[in-house]
C-alpha positions in Angstrom: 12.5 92.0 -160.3 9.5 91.1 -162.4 6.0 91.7 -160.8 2.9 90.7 -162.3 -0.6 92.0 -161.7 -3.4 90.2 -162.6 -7.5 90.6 -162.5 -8.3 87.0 -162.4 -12.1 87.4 -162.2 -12.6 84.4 -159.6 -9.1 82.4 -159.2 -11.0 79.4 -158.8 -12.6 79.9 -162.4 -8.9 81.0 -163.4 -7.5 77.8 -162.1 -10.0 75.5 -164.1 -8.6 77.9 -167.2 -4.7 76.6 -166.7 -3.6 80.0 -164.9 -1.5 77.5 -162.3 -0.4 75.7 -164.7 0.8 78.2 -167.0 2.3 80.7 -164.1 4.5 77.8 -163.3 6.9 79.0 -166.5 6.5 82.4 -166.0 9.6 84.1 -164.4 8.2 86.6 -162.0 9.2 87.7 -158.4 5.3 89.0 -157.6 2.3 88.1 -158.3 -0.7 90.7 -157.4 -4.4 89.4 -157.6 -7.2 91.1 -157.8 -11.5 89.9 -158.0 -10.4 86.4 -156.4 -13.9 86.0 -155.5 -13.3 83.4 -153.0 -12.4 82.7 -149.0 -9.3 81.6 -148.3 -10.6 78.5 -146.4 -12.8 77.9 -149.5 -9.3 77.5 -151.5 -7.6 75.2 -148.5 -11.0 73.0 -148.9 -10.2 72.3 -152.1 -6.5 71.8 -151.7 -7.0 69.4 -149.2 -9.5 67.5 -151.6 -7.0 67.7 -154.5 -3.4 67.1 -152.2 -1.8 69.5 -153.6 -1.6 73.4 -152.8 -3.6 74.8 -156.2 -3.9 78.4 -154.9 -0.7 78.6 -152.7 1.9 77.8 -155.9 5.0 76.2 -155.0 8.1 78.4 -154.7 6.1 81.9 -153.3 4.9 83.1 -150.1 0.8 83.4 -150.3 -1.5 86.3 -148.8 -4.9 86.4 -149.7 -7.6 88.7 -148.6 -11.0 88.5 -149.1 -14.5 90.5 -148.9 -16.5 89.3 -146.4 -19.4 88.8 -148.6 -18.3 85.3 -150.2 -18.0 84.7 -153.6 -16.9 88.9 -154.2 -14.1 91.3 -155.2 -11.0 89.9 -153.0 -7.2 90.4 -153.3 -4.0 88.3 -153.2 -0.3 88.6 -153.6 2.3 85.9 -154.2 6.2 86.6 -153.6 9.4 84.8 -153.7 10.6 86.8 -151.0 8.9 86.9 -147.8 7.8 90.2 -147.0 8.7 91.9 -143.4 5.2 93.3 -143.3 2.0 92.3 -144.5 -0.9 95.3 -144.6 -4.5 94.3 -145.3 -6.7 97.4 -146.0 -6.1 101.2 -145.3 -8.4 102.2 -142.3 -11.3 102.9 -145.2 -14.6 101.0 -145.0 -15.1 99.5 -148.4 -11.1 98.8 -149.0 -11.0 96.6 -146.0 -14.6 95.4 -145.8 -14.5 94.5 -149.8 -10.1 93.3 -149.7 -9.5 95.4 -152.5 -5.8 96.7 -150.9 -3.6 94.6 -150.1 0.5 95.7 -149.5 3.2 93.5 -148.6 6.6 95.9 -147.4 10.2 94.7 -148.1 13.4 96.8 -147.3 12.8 100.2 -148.6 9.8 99.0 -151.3 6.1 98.4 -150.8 4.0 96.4 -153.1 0.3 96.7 -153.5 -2.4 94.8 -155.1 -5.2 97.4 -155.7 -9.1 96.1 -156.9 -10.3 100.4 -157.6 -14.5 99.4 -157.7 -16.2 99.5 -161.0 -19.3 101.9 -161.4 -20.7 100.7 -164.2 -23.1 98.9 -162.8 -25.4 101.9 -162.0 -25.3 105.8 -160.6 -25.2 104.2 -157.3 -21.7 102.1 -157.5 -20.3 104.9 -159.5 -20.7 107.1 -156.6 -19.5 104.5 -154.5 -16.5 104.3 -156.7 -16.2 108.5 -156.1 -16.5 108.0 -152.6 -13.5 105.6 -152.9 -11.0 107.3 -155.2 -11.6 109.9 -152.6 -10.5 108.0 -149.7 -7.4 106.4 -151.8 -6.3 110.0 -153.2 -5.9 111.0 -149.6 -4.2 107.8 -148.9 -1.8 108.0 -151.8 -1.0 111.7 -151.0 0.2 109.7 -147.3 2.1 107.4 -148.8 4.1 110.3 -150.6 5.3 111.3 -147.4 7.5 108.1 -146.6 10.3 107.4 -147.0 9.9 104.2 -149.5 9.1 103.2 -153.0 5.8 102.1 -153.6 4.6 99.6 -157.0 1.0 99.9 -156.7 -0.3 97.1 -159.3 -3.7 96.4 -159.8 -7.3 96.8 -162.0 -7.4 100.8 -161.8 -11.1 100.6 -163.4 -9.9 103.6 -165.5 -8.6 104.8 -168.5 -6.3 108.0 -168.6 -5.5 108.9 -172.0 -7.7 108.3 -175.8 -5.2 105.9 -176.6 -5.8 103.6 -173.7 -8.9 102.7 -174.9 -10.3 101.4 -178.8 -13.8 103.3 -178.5 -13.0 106.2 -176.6 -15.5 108.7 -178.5 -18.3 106.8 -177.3 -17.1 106.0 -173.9 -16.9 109.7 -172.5 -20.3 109.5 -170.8 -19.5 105.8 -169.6 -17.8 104.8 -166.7 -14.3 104.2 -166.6 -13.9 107.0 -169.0 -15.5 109.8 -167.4 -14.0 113.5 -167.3 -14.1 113.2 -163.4 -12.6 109.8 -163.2 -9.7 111.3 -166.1 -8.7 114.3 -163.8 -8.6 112.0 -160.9 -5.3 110.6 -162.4 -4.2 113.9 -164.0 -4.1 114.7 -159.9 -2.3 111.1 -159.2 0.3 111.8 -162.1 1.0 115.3 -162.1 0.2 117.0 -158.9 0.9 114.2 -156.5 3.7 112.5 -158.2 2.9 109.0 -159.5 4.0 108.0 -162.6 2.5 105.1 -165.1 5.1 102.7 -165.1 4.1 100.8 -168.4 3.5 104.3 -170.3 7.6 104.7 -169.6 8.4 101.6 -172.0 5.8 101.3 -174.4 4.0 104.6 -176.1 1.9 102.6 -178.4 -1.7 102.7 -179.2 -4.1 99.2 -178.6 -2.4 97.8 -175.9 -5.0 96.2 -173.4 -5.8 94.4 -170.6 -9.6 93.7 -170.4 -12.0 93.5 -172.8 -15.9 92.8 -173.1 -16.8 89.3 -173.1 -19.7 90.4 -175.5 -19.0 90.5 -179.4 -16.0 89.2 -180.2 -14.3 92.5 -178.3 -10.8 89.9 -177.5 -10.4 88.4 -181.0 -10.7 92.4 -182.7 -9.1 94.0 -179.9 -11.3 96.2 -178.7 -10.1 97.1 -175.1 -9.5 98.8 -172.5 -5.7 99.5 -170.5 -7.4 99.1 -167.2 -4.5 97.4 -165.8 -1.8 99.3 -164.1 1.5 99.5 -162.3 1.5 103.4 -160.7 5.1 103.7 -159.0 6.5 106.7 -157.0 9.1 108.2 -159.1 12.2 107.4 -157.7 11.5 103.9 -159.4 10.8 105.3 -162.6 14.4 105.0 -164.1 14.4 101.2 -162.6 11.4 100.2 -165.2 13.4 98.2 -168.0 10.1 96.3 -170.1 6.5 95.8 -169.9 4.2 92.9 -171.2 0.7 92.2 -171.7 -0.2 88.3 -172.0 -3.6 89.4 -174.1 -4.1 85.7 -175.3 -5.8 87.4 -178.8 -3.7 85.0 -180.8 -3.8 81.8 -177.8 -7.0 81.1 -176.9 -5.6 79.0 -173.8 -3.7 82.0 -172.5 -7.4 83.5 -172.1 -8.0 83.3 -167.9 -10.2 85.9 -167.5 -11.4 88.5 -169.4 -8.4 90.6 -168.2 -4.9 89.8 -168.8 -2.0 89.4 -166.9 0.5 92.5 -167.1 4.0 92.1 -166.1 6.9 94.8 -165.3 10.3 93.9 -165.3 12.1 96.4 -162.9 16.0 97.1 -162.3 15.4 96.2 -158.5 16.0 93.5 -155.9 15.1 92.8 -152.3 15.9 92.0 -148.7 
């Protein structure tokens, strides 16, 4: 099984980049979206004005859910297999208001496309973003408690280590970075469980998956690994190879200013 995640920073905008087009050779089983920015009846609209399903690819079953406020955050998750059970939000306020959890369940697996907020707009979001890691610890501390795997995929808004990150000496005080935000996954990894899928196949430093659209950050590759797949341990032995479609060397593989991060796993199902 090969599951992609994928901050697309408005899938409209992504579409008008070739993401369709290109996803149409990739090999993948999943496809987790995050920052869609757009209603799903916004997307049929268009459809229906260029006859053909743009943003409901051929060959996957399509789940989108959205923010109420238009035009913001949003998530989406496209799978070959049709899910049993499909899970929009968690019971908190700003996951289900904002769509930024989305989990479709299959026999014995759960897969989730996760938009964590970004607080580096300002004190104010970053204590919105507290106030939601707080929620989603409890919430993955739940999920440790059934019995199924779980592939959480999604833009994590943080880095863990000083090798996930180019500038990391002058990050500490920015957000994203931040001591709290750091222990906040040494809890997710090594008290509650979780493990860092992509960190299990690949050890090496500079491998990103966003990067600031201001002075030439993509082209030097001057990142950030913001991008994760967090998996409950029992799939940890089923992880086989990780890659990261940075588009530094294509500019036409550049959709967003994220990239698209894929995980092939030892795994099928029903």
């Amino acid at each position: 099984m090969r599951i992609m995640t994928f901050n697309c920073n408005g899938v409209r905008a992504a579409e008008r980049k070739g993401f369709f087009t290109w996803l149409k050779g990739r090999d993948v089983d999943l496809v987790c979206l995050q920052e869609t920015k757009a209603q799903e009846e916004q997307l049929l609209d268009l459809e229906r004005k260029a006859g053909k399903p743009v943003f409901h690819p051929e060959g996957f079953h399509c789940y989108y859910f959205d923010a109420v406020k238009k035009g913001y955050s949003g998530t989406a998750v496209y799978s070959r297999k049709q899910p049993q059970v499909v899970q929009r939000g968690f019971g908190f306020e700003m996951a289900d208001t904002e769509g930024r959890y989305l989990q479709v369940d299959f026999d014995g697996l759960s897969v989730i496309s996760l938009y964590l907020p970004s607080g580096s707009a300002g004190e104010e979001r970053q204590q919105r973003k507290f106030a939601f890691m707080d929620a989603f610890m409890a919430h993955m501390r739940e999920l440790r408690d059934h019995d199924r795997e779980y592939v959480i995929c999604g833009d994590w808004n943080i880095c863990h280590k000083q090798i996930d990150l180019k500038n990391w000496r002058s990050n500490q005080k920015n957000s994203g970075f931040l001591p709290e935000e750091r222990a906040w996954l040494d809890t997710l990894y090594d008290e509650v469980g979780y493990v860092d899928a992509f960190r299990l196949v690949n050890r090496e430093a500079e491998q990103y998956t966003w990067w600031s659209q201001r002075g030439a950050a993509r082209a030097k590759n001057v990142g950030w690994r913001l991008d994760l797949h967090v998996i409950t341990p029992g799939l940890a032995e089923t992880v086989k190879s990780a890659e990261i479609v940075d588009g530094i060397d294509k500019s036409n593989e550049n959709f967003s200013d994220h990239a698209p991060l894929t995980l092939q796993y030892d795994l099928q199902v029903d």
